[in-house]
C-alpha positions as CSV (number, residue, x, y, z in Angstrom):
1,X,-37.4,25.4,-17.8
2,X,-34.9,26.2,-14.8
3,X,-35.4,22.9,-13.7
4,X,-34.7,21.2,-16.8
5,X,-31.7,23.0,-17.5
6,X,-29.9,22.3,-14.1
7,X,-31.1,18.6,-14.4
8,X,-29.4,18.8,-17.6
9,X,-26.0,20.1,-16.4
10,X,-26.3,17.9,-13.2
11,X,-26.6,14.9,-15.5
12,X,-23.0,16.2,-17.5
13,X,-21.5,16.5,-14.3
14,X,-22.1,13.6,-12.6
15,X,-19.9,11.3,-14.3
16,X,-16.8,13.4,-14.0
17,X,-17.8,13.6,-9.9
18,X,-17.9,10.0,-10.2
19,X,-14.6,10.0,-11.5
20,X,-13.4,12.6,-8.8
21,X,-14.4,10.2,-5.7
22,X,-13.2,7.1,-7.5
23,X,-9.8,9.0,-7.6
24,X,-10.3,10.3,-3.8
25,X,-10.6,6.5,-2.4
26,X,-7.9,4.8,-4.7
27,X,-5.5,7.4,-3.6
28,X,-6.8,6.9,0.1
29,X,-5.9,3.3,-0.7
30,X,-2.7,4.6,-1.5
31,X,-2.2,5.6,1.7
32,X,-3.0,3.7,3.9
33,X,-0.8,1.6,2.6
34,X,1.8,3.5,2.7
35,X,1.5,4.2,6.3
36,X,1.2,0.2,6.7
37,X,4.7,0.4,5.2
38,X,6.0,3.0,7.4
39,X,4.6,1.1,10.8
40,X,7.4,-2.0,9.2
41,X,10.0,0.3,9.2
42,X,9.4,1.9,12.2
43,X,9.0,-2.0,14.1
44,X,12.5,-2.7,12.5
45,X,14.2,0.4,13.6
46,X,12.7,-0.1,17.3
47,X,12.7,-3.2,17.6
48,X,16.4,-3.9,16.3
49,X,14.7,-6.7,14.1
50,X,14.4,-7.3,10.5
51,X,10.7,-7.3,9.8
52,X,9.3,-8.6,6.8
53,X,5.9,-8.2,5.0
54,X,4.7,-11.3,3.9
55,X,2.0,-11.9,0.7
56,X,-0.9,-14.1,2.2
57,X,-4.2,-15.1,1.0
58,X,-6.8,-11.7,1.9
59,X,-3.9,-9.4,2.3
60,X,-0.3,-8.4,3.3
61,X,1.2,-9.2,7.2
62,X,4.2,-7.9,9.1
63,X,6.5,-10.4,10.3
64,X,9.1,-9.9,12.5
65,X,12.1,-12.6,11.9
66,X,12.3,-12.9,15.4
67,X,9.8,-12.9,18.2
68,X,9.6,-8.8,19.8
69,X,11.3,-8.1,22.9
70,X,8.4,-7.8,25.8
71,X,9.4,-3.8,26.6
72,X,9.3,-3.3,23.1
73,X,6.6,-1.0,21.5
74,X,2.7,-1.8,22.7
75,X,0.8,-2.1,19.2
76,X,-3.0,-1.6,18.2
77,X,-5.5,-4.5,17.6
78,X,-5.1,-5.2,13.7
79,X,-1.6,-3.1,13.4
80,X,0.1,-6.2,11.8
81,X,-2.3,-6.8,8.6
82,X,-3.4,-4.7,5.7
83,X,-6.4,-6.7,4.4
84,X,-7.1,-6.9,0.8
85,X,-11.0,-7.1,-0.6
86,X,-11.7,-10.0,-3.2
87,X,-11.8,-7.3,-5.9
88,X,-8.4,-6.2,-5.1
89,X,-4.7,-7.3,-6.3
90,X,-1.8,-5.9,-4.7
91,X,1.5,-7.2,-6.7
92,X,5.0,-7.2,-5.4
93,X,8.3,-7.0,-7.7
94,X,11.5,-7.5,-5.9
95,X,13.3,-5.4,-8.3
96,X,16.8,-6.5,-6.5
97,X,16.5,-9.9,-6.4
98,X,18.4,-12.6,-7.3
99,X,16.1,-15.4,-7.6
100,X,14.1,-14.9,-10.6
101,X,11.0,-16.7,-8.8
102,X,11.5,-14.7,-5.4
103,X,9.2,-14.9,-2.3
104,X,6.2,-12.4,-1.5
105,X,8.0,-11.0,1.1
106,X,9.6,-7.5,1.7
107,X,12.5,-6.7,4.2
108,X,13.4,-4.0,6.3
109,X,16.4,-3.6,8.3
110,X,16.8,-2.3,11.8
111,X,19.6,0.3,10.2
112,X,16.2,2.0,8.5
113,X,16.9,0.4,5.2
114,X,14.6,-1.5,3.4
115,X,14.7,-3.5,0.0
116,X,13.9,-1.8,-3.1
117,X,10.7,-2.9,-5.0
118,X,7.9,-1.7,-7.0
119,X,4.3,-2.5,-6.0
120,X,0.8,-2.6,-8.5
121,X,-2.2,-2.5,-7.1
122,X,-5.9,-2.9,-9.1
123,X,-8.9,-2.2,-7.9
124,X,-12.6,-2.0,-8.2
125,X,-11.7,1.8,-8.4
126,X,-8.6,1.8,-10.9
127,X,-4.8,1.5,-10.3
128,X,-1.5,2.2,-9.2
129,X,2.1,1.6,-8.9
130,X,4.7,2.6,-6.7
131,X,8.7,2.1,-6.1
132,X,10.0,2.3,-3.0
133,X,13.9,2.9,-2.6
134,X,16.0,1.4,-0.4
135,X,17.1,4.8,1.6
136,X,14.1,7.3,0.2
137,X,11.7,8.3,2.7
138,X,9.0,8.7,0.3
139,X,8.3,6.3,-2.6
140,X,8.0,7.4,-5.9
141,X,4.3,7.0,-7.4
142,X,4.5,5.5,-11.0
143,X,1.2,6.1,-11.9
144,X,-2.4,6.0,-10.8
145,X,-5.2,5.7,-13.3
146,X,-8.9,5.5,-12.4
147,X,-11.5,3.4,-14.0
């Protein structure tokens, strides 16, 4: 009868477990992403460059406008692309503008600024959207709902 009964509350549980991790990686997702954005900024600043990231097929690259100094910063293998699986979207609205068809591509600024935009990203796991300001450190999270 014990057995029956935990299998039984074990069965109600695990859905809302399932939701729990689903939440854990799209938030991880999150995250690294954000800290994709933060290595940009932190290339522009040191490098005295604009850097850009730049929509491609299978993800998102960093793209310095000109080529790096040689003493510059020494990078990791893979530091300049955040790869994107089949399953997943990651959309980018240049919320300043002016073109009203602009490019996939996000600048920084060597002064620490960077443009303002909003980003939506879907997942096997669920969603969610963030805005980045141009002077905030942080970016503020719009939303994040789990499938």
């Amino acid at each position: 009868m014990a057995v029956v009964i935990g299998l039984m509350m074990l069965s109600l549980a695990l859905p809302s477990m399932r939701g729990l991790f689903a939440e854990q990686r799209l938030r991880e997702r999150m995250e690294q992403f954000e800290k994709f954005v933060g290595r940009a900024a932190d290339l522009a600043r040191t490098s005295r460059r604009e850097v850009r990231l730049r929509w491609e097929a299978g993800g998102v690259r960093i793209v310095p406008e000109q080529d790096l100094p040689a003493d510059g910063p020494a990078q990791e293998e893979g530091w300049d692309f955040f790869s994107l699986e089949k399953e997943e979207v990651l959309e980018l609205a240049r919320t300043a503008a002016r073109d009203p068809k602009p490019l996939a591509e996000w600048s920084f600024w060597p002064e620490g600024i960077r443009e303002p935009v909003e980003l939506a990203y879907a997942g096997p796991g669920g969603t969610w959207a963030l805005r980045f300001g141009a002077l905030l450190a942080e970016p503020e999270v719009l939303g994040v709902q789990v499938r």
